[in-house]
MIVEXDO-795594 format. One record per atom (N, C-alpha, C): residue number from 1; atom name; x, y, z. Coordinates in Angstrom, 3 decimals, always signed. Layout:
// MIVEXDO-795594
   n atom       xx       yy       zz
 NUM   CA        X        Y        Z
...
***
This chain:
// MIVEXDO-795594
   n atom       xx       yy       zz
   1    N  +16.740  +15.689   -3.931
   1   CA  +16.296  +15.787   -5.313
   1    C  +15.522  +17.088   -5.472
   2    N  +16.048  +17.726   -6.576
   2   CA  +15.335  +19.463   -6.423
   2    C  +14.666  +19.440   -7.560
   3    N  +14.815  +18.393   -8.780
   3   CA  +13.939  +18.550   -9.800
   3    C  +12.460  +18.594  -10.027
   4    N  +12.345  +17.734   -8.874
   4   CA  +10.923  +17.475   -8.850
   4    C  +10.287  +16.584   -9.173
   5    N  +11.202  +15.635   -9.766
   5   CA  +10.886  +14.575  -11.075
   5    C  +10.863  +13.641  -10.326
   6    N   +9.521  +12.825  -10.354
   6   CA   +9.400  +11.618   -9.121
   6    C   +9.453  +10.457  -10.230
   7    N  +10.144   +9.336   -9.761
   7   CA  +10.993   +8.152  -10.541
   7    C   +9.618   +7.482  -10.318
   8    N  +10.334   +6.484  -10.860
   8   CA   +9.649   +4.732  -10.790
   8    C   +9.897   +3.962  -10.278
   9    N   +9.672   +3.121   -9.119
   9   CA   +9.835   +2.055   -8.188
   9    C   +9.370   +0.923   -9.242
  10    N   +9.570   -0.289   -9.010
  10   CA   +9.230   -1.449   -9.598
  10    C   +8.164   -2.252   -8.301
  11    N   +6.943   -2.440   -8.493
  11   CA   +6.225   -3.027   -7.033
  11    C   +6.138   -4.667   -7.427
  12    N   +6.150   -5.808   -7.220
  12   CA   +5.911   -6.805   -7.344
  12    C   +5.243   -8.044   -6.462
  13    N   +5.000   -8.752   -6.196
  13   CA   +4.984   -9.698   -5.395
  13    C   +5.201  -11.522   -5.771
  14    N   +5.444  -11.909   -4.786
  14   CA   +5.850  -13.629   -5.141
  14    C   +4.646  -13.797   -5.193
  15    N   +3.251  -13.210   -4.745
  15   CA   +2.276  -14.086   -4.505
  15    C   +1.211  -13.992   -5.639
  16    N   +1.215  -12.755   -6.308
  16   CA   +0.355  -12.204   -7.641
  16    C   +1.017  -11.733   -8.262
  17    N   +0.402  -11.626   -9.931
  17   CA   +1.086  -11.012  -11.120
  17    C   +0.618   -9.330  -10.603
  18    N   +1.024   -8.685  -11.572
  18   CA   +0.101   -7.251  -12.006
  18    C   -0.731   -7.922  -12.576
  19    N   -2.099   -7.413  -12.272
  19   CA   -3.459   -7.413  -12.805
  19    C   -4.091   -9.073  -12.648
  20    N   -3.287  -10.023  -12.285
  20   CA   -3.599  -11.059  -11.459
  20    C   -4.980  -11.033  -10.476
  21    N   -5.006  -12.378  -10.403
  21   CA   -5.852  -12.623   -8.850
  21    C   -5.286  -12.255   -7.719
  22    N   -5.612  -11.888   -6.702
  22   CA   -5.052  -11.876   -4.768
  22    C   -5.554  -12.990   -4.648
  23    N   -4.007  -14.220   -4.146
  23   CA   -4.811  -14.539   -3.387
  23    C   -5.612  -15.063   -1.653
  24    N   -6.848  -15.853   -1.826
  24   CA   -7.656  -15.315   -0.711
  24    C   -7.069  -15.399   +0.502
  25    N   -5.831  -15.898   +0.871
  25   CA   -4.775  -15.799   +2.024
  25    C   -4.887  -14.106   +2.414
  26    N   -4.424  -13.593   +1.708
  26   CA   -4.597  -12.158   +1.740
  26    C   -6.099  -11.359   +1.543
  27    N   -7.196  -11.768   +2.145
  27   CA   -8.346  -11.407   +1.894
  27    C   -9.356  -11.808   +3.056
  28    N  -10.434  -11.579   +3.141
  28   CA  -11.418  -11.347   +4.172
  28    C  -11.998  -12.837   +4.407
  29    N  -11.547  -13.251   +2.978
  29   CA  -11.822  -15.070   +3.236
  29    C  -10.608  -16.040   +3.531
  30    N   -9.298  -15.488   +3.712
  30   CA   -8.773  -16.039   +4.762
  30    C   -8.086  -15.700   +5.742
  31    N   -6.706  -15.116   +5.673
  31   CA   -5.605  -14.969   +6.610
  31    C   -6.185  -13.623   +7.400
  32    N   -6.331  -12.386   +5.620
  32   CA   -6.196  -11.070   +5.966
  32    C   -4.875  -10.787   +6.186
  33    N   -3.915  -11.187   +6.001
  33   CA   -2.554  -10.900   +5.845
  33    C   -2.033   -9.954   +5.076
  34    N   -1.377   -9.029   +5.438
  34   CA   -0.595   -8.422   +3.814
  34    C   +0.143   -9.319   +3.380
  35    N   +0.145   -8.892   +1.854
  35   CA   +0.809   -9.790   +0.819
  35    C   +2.856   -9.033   +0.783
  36    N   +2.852  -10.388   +0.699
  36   CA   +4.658   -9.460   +0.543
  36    C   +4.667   -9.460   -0.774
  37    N   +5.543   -8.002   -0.712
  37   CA   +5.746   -7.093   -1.893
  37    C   +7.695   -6.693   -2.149
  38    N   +8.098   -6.663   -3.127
  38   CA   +9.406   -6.674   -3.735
  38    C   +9.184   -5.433   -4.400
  39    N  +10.222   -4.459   -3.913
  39   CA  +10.435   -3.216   -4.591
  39    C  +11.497   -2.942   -5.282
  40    N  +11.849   -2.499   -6.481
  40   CA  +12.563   -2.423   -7.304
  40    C  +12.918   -0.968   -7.354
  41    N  +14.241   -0.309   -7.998
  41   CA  +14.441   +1.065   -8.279
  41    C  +14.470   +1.861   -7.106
  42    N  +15.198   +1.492   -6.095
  42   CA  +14.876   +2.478   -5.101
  42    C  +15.908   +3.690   -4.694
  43    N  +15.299   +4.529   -5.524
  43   CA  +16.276   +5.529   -5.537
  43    C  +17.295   +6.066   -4.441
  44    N  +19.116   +6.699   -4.843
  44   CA  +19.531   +7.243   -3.719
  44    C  +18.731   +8.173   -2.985
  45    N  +19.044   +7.945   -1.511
  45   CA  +18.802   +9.529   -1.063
  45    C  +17.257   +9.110   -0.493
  46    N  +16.854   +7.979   -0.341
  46   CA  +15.241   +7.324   +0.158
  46    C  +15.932   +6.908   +1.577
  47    N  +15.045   +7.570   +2.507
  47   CA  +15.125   +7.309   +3.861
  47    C  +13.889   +6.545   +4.139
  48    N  +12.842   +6.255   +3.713
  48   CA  +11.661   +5.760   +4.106
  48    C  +10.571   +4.994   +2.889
  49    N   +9.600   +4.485   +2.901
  49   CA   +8.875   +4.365   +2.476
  49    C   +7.190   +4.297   +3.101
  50    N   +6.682   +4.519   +2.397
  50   CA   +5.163   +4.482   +2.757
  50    C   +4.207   +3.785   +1.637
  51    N   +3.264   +3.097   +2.339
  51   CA   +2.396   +2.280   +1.441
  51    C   +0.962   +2.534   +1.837
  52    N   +0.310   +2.787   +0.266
  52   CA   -1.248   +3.320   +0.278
  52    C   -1.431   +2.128   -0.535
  53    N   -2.884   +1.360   +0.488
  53   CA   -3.373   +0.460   -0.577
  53    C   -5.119   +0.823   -0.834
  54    N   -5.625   +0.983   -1.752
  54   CA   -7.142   +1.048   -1.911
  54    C   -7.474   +0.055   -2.866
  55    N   -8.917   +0.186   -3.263
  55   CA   -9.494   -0.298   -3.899
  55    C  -10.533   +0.802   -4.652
  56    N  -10.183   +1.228   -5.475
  56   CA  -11.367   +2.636   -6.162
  56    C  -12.572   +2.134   -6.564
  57    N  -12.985   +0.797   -6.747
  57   CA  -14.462   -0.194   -6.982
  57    C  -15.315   -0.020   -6.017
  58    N  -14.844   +0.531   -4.722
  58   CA  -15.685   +0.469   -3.688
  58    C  -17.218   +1.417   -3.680
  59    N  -18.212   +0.678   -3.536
  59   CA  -19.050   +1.161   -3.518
  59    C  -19.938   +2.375   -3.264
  60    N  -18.700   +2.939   -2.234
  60   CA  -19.056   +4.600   -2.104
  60    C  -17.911   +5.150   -1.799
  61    N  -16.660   +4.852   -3.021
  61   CA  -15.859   +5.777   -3.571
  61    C  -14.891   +4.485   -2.627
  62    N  -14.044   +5.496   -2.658
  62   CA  -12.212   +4.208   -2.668
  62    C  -12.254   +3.786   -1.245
  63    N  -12.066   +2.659   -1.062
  63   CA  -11.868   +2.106   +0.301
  63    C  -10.163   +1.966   +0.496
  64    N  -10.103   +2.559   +1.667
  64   CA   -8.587   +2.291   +2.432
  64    C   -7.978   +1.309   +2.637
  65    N   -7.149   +0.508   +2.179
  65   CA   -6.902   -0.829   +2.844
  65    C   -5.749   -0.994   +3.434
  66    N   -4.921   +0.087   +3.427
  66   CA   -3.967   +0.187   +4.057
  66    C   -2.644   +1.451   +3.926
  67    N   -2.892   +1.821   +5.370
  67   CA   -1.646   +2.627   +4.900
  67    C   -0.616   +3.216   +6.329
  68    N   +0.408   +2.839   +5.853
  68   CA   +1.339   +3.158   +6.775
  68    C   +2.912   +3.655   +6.064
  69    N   +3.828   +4.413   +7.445
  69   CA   +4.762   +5.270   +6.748
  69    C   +5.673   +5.181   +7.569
  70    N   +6.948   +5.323   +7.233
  70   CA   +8.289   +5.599   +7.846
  70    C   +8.677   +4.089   +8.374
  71    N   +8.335   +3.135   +6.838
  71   CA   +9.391   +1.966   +7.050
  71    C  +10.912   +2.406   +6.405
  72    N  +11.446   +1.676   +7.712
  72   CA  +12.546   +2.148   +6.856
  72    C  +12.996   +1.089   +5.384
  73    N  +14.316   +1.630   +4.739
  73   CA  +14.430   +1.817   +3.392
  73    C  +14.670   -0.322   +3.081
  74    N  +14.223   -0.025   +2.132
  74   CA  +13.886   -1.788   +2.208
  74    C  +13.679   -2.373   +0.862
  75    N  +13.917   -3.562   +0.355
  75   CA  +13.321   -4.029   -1.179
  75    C  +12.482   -5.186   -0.625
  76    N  +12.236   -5.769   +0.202
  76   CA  +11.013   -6.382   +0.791
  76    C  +10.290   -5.806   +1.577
  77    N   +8.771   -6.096   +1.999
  77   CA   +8.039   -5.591   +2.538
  77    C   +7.227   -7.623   +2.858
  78    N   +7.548   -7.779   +4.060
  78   CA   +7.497   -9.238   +4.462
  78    C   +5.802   -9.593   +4.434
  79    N   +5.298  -10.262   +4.568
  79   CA   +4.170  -10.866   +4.550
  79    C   +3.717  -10.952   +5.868
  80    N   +2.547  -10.785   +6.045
  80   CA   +2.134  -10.507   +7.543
  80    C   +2.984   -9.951   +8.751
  81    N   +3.622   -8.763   +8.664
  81   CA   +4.485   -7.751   +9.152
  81    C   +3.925   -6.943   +9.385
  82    N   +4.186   -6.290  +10.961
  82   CA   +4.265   -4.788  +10.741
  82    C   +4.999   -4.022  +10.511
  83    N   +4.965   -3.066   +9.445
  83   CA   +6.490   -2.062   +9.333
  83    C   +5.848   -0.911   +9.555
  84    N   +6.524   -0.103   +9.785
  84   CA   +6.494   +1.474  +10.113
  84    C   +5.606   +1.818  +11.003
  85    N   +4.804   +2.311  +10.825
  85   CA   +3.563   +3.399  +11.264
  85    C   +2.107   +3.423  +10.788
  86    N   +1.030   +2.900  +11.148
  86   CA   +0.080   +2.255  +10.674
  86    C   -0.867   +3.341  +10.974
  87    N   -1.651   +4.023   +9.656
  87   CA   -2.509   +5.177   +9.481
  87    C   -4.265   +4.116   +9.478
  88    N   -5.192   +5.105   +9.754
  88   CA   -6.518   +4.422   +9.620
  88    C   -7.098   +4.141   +8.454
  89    N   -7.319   +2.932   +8.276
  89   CA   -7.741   +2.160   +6.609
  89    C   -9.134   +2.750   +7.129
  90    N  -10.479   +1.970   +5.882
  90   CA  -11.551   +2.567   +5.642
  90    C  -12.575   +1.650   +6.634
  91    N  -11.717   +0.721   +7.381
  91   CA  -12.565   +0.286   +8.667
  91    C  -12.597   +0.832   +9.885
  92    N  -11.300   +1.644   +9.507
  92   CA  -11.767   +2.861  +10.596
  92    C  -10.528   +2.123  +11.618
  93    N  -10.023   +1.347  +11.635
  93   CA   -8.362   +0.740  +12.424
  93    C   -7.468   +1.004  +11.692
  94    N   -6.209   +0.538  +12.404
  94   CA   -5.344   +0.819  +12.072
  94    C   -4.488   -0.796  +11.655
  95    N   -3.499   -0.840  +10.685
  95   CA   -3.446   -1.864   +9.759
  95    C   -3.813   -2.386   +8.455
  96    N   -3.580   -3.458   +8.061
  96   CA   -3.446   -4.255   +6.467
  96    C   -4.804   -4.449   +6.836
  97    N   -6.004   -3.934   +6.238
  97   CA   -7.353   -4.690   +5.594
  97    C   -7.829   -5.495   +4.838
  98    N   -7.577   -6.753   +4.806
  98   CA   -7.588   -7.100   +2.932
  98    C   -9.086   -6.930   +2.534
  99    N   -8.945   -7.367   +1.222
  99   CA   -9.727   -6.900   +0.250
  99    C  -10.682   -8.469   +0.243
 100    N  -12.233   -7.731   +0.361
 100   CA  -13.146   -7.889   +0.779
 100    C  -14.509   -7.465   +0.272
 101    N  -14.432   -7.296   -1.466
 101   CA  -15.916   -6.964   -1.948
 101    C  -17.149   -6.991   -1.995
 102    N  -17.795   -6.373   -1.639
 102   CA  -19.423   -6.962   -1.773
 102    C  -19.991   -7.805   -2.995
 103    N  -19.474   -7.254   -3.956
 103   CA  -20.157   -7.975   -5.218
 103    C  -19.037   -7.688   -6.514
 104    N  -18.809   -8.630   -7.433
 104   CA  -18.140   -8.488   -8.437
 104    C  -16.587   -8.432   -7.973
 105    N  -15.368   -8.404   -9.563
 105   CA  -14.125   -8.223   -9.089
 105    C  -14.018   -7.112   -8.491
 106    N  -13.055   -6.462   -7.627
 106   CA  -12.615   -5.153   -7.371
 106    C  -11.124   -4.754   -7.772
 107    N  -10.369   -4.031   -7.866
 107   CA   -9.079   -3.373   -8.230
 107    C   -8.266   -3.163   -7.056
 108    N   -7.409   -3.752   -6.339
 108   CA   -7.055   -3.145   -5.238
 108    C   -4.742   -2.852   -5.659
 109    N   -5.165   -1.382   -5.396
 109   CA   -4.016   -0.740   -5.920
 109    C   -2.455   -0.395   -4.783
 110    N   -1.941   -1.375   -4.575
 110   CA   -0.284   -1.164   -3.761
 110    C   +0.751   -0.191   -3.992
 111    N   +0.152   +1.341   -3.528
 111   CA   +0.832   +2.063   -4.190
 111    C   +1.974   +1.728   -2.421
 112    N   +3.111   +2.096   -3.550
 112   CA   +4.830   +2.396   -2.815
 112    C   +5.237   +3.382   -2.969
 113    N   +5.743   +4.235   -2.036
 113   CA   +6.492   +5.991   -2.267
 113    C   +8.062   +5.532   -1.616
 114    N   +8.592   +6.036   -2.544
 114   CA   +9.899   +6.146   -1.690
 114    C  +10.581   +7.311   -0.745
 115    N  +10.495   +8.037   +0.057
 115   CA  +10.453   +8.889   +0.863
 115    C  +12.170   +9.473   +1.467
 116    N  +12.241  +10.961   +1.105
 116   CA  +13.817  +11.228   +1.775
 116    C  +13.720  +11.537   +2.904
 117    N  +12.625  +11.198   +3.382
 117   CA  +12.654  +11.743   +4.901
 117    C  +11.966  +10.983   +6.142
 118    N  +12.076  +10.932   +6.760
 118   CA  +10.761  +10.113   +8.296
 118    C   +9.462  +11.126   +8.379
 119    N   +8.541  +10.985   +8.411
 119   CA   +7.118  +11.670   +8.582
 119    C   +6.690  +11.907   +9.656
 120    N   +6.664  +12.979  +10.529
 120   CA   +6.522  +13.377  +11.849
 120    C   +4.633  +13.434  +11.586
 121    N   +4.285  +11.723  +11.954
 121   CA   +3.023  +12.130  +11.503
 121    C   +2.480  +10.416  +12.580
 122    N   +1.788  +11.022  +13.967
 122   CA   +1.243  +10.003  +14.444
 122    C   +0.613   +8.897  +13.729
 123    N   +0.342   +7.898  +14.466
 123   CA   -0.100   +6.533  +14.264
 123    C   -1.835   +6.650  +14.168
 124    N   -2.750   +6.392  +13.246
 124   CA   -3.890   +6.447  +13.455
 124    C   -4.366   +8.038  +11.741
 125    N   -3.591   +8.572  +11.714
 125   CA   -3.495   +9.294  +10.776
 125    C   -4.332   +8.790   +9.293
 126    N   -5.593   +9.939   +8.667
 126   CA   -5.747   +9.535   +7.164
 126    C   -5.198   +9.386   +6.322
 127    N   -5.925   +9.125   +5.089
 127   CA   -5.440   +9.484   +3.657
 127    C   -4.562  +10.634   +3.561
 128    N   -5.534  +11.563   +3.681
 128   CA   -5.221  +13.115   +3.331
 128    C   -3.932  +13.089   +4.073
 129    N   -3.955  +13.342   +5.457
 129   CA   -2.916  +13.959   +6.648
 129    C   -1.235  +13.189   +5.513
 130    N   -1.284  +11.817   +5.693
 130   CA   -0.668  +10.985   +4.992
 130    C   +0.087  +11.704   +3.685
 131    N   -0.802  +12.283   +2.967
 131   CA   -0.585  +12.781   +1.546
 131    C   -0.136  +13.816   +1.415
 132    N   -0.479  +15.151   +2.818
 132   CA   +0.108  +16.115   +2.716
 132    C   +1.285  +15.823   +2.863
 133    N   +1.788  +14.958   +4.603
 133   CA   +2.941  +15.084   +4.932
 133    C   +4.072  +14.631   +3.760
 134    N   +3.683  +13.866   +3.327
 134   CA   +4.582  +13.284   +2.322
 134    C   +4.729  +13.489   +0.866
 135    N   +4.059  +14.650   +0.851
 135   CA   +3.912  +15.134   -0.732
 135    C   +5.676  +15.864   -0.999
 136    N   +6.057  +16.730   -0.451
 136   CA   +6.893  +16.978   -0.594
 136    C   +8.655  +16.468   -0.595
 137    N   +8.528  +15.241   -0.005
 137   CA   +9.366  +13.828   +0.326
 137    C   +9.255  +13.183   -0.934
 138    N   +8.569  +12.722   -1.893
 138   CA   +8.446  +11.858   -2.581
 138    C   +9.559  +12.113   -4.064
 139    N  +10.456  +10.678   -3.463
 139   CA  +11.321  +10.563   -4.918
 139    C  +10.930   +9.763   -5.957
 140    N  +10.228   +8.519   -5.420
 140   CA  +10.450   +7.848   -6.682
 140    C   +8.292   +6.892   -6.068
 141    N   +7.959   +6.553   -7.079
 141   CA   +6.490   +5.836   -6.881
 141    C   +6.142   +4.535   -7.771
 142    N   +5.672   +3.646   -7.335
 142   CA   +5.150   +2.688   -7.811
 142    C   +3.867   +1.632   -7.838
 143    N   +3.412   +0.935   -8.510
 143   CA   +2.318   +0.446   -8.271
 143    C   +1.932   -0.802   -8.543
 144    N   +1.390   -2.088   -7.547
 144   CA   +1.219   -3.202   -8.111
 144    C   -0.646   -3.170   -8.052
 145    N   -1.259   -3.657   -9.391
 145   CA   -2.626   -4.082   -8.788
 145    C   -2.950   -5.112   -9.039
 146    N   -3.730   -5.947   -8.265
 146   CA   -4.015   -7.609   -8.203
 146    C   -5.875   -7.225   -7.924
 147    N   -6.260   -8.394   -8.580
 147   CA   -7.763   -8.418   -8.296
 147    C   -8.553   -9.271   -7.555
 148    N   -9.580   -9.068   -6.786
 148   CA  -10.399  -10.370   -5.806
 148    C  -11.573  -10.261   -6.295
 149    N  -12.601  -11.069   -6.514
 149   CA  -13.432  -11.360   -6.280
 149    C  -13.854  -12.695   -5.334
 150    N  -14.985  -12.274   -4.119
 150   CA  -15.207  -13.299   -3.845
 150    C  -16.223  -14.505   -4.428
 151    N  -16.272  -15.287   -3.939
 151   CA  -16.809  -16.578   -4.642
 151    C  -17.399  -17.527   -3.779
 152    N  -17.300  -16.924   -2.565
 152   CA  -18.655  -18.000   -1.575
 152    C  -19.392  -16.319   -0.802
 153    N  -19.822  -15.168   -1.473
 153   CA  -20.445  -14.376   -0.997
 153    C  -22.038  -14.371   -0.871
***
């Protein structure tokens, strides 16, 4: 794709709406599981995908909750799975963090990239490193967000 013009993925899940509750299966009060996610629109010519999850509520700026790259090309993303290549969330490991607020709801955002390429980009890798490598790969993007608050904090 030479236009430049990055599409729209469709992000969904069986388990939350958009702008829904998470729920606490996928969270610090129970499983900590990732939530499976259903991707829609996935453009020709996608060799990969990569998934950034945060939460921008976080108390001293966006917490990581997950991010990993070079699953291959897929319209599920299974529920407590590992796929691809697992970069360092904001606990400082590697893996699905769930979402885990100190106080009040938080926003936690499932972004999906659809990727024409594999990311020559070790395991343990940031945000940033993450964002460079794949800035130039990116065909098509999408986003689910679901909300937590906890309630025995």
């Amino acid at each position: 794709m030479n236009n430049n013009e990055i599409l729209d993925l469709v992000v969904t899940s069986s388990s939350f709406e958009e702008g829904g509750m998470i729920p606490p299966k996928y969270t610090c009060d129970g499983e900590g599981v990732n939530p499976p996610l259903h991707i829609g629109n996935i453009p020709h010519g996608c060799q990969t995908l990569a998934i950034i999850a945060e939460d921008p509520d976080a108390p001293n700026g966006v917490f990581d909750h997950w991010l990993v790259w070079n699953i291959p090309r897929t319209d599920k993303i299974k529920e407590n799975a590992m796929h691809g290549i697992s970069g360092k969330n904001g606990a400082g490991k590697t893996g699905y963090h769930g979402p885990c607020p100190p106080e009040g709801s938080h926003r936690y955002y499932f972004n999906v990239f659809a990727l024409d390429a594999h990311l020559y980009l070790p395991a343990g890798e940031n945000k940033k490193a993450l964002k460079d490598a794949m800035g130039p790969h990116i065909l098509a993007k999408g986003t689910l967000m679901g909300r937590y608050e906890r309630t025995n904090n």
